[in-house]
N, CA, C and O atoms as CSV, one atom per row, in Angstrom:
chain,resi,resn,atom,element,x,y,z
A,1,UNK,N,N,-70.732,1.048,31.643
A,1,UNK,CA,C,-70.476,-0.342,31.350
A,1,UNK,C,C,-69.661,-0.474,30.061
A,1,UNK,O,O,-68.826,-1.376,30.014
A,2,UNK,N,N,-69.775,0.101,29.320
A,2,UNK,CA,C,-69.407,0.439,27.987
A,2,UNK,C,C,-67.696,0.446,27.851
A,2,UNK,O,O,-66.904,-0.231,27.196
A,3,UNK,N,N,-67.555,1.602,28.845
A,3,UNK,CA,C,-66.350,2.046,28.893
A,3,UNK,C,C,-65.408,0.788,29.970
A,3,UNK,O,O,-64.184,0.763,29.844
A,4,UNK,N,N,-65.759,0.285,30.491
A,4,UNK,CA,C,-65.380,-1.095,31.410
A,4,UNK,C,C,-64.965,-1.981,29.999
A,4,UNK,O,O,-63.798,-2.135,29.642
A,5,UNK,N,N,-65.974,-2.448,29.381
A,5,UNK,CA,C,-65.558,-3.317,28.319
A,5,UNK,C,C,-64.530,-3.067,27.728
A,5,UNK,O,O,-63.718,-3.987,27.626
A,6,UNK,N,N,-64.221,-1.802,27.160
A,6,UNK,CA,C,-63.398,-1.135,26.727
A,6,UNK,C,C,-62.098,-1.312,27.372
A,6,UNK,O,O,-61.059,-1.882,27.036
A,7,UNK,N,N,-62.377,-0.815,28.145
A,7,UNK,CA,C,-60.920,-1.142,29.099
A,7,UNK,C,C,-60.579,-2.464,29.488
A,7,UNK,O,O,-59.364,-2.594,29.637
A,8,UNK,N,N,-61.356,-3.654,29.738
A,8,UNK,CA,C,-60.795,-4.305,29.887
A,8,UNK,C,C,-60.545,-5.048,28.465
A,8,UNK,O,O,-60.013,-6.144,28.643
A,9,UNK,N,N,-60.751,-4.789,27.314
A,9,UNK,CA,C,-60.636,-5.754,26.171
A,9,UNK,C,C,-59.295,-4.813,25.468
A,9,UNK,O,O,-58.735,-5.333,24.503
A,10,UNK,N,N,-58.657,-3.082,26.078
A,10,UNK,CA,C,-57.485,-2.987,26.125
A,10,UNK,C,C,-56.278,-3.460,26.715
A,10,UNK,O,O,-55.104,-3.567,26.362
A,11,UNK,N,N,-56.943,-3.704,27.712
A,11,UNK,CA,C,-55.889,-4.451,28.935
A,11,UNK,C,C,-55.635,-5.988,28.304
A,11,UNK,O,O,-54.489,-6.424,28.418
A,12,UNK,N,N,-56.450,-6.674,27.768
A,12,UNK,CA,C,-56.354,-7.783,27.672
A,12,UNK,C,C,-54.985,-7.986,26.063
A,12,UNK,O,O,-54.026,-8.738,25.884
A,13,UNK,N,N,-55.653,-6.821,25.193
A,13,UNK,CA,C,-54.862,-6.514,24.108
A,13,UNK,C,C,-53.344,-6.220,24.036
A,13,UNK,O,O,-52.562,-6.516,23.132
A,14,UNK,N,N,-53.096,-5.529,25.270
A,14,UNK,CA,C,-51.927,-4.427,25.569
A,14,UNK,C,C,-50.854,-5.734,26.071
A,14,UNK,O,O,-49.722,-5.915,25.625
A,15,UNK,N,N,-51.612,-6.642,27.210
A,15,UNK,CA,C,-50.732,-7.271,28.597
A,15,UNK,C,C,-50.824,-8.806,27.904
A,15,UNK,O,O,-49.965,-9.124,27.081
A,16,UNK,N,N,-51.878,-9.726,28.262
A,16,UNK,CA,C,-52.141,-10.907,27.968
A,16,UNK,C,C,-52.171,-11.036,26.146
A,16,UNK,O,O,-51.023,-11.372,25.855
A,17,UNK,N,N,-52.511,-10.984,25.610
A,17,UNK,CA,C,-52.769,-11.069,24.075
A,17,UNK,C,C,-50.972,-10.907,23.612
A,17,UNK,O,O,-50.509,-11.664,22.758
A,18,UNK,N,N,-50.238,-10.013,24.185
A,18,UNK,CA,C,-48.757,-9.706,24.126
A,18,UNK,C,C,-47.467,-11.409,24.744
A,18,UNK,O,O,-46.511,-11.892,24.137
A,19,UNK,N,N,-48.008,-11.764,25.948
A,19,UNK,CA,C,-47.667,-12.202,26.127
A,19,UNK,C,C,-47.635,-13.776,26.033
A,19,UNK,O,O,-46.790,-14.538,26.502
A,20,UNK,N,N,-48.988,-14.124,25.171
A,20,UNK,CA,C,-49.760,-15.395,24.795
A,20,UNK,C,C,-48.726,-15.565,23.639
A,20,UNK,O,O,-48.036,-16.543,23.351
A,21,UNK,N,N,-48.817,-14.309,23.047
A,21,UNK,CA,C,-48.434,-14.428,21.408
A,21,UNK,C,C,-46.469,-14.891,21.095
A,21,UNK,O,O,-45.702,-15.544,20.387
A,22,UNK,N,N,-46.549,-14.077,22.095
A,22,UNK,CA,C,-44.826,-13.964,21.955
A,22,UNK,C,C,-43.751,-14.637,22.616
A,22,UNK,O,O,-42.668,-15.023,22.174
A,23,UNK,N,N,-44.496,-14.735,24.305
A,23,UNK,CA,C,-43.289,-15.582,25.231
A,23,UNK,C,C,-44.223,-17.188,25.236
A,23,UNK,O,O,-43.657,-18.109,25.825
A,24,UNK,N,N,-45.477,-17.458,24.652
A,24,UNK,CA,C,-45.765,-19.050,24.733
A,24,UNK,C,C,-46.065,-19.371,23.530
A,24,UNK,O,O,-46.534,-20.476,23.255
A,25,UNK,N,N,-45.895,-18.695,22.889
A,25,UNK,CA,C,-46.256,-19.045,21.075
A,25,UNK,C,C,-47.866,-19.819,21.135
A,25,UNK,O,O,-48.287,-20.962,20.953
A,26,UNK,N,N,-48.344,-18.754,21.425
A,26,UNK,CA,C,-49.873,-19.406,21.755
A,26,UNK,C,C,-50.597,-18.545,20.643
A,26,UNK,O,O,-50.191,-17.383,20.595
A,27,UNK,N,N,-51.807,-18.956,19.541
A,27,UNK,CA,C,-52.251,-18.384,19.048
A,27,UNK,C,C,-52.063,-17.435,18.081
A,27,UNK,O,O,-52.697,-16.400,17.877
A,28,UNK,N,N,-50.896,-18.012,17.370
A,28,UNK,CA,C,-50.049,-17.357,16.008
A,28,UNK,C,C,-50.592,-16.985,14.945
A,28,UNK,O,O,-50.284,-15.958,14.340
A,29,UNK,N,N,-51.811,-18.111,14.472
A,29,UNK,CA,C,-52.348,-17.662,13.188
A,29,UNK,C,C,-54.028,-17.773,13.990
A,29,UNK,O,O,-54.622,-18.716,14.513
A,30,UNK,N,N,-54.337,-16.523,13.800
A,30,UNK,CA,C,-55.671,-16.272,14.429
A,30,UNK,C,C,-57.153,-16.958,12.998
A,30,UNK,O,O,-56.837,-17.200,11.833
A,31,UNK,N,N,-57.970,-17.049,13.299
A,31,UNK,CA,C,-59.077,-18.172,12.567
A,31,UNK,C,C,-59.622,-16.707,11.609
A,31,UNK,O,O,-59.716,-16.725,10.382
A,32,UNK,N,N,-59.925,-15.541,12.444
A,32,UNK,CA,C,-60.753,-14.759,11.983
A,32,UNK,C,C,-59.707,-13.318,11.842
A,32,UNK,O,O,-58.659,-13.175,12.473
A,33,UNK,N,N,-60.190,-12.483,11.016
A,33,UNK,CA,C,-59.543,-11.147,10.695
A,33,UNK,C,C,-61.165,-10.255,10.502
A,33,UNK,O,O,-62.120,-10.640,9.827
A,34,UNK,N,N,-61.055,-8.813,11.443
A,34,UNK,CA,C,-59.892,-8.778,12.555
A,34,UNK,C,C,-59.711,-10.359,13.857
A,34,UNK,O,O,-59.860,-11.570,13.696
A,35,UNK,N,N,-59.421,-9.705,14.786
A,35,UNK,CA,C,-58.968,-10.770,15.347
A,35,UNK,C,C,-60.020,-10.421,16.296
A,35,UNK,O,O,-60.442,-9.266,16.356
A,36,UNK,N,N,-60.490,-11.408,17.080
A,36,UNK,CA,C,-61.679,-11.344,18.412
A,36,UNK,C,C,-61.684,-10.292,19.314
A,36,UNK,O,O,-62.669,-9.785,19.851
A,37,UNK,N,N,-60.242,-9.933,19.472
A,37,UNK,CA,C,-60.670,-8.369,20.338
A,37,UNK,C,C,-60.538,-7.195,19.886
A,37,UNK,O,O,-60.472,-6.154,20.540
A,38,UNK,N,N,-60.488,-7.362,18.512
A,38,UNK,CA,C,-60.518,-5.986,17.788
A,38,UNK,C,C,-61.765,-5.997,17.735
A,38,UNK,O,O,-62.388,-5.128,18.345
A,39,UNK,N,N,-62.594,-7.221,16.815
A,39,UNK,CA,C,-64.188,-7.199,16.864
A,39,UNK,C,C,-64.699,-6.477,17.901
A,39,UNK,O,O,-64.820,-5.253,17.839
A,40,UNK,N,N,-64.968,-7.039,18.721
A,40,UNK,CA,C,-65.449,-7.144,20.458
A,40,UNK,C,C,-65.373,-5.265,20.712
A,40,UNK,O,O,-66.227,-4.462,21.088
A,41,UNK,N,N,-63.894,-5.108,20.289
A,41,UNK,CA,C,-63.798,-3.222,20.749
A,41,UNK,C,C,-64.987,-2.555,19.863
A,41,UNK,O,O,-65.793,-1.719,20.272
A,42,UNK,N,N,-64.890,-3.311,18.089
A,42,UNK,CA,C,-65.883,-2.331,17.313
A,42,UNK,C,C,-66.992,-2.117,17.158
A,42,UNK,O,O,-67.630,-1.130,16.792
A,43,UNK,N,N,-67.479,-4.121,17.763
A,43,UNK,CA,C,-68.735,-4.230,18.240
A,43,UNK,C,C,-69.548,-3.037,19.335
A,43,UNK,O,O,-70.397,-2.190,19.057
A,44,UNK,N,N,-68.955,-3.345,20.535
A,44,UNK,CA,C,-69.108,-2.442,21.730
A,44,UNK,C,C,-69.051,-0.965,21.165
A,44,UNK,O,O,-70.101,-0.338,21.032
A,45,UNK,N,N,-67.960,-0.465,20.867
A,45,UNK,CA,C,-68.583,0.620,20.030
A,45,UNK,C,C,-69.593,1.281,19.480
A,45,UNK,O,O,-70.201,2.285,19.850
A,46,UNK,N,N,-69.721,0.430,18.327
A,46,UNK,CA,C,-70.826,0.828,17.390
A,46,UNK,C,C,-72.468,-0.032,17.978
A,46,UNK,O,O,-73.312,0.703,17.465
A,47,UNK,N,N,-72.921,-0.678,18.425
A,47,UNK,CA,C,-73.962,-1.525,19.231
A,47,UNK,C,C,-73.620,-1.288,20.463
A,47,UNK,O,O,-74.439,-1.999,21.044
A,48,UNK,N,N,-73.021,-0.817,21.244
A,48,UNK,CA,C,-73.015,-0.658,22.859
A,48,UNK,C,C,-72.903,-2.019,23.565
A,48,UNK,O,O,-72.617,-3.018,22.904
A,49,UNK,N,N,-73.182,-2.109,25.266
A,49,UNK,CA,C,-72.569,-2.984,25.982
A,49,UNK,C,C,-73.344,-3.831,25.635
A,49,UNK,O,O,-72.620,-4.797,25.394
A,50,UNK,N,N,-74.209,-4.070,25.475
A,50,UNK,CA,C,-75.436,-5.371,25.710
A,50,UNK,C,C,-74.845,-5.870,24.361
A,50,UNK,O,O,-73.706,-6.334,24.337
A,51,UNK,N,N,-75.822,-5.754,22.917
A,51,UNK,CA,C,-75.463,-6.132,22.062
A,51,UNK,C,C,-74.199,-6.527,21.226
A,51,UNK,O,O,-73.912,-7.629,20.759
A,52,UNK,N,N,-73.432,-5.196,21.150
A,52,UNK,CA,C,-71.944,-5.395,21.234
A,52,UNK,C,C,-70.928,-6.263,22.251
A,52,UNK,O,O,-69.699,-6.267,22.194
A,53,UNK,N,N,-71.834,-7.049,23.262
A,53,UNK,CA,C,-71.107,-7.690,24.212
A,53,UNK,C,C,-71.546,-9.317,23.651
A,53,UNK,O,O,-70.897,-10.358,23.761
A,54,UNK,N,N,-72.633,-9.130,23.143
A,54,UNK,CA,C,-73.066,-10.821,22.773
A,54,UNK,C,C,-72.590,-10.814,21.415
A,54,UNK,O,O,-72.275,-11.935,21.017
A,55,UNK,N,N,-72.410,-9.645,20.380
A,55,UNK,CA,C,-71.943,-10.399,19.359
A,55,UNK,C,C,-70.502,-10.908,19.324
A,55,UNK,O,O,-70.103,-11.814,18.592
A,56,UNK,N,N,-69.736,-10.186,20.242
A,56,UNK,CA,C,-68.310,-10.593,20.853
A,56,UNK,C,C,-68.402,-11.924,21.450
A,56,UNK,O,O,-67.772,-12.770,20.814
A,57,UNK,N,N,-68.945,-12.306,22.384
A,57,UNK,CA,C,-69.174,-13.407,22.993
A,57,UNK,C,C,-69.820,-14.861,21.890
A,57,UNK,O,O,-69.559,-16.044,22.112
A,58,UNK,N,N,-70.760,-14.294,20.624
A,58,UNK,CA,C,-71.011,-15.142,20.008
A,58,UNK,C,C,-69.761,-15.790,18.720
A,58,UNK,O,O,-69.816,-16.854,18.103
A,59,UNK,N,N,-68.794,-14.785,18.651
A,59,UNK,CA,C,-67.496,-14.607,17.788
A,59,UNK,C,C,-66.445,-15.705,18.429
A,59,UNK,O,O,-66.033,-16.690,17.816
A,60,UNK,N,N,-66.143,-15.401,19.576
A,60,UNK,CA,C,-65.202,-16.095,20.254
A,60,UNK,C,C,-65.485,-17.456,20.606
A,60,UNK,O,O,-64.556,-18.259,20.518
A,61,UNK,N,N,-67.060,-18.008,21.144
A,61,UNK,CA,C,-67.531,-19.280,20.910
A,61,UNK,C,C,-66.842,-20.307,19.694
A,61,UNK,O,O,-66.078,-21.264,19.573
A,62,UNK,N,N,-67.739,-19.327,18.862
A,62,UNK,CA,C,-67.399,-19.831,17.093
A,62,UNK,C,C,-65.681,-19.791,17.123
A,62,UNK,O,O,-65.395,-20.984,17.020
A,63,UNK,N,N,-64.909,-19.332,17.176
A,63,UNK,CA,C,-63.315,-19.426,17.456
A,63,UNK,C,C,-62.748,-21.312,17.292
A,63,UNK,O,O,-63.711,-21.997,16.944
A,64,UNK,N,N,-61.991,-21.795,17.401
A,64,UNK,CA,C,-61.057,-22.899,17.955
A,64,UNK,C,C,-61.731,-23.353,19.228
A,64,UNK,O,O,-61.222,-24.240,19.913
């Protein structure tokens, strides 16, 4: 499960996050540093899927 998160919060980084930023000028000056899916990767990381998945989820709430 771990490694799912992972991958998809690269995919999201690599493809969408690329294309939000640059071809719709969406989301230029981010609220928080790092930015929500860097968290989310270091969270999951270091706390694993469960925990590391809600403190991501509780980050991005708090967001805009």
């Amino acid at each position: 499960m771990k490694h799912f998160l992972l991958l998809l919060i690269l995919i999201y980084q690599k493809i969408f996050s690329t294309v939000l930023k640059n071809i719709l000028g969406i989301n230029k000056f981010c609220r928080f540093s790092p930015t929500c899916s860097q968290y989310a990767k270091e969270s999951i990381l270091k706390y694993g899927a469960l925990r590391g998945g809600y403190l991501s989820v509780t980050r991005i709430i708090n967001c805009r």
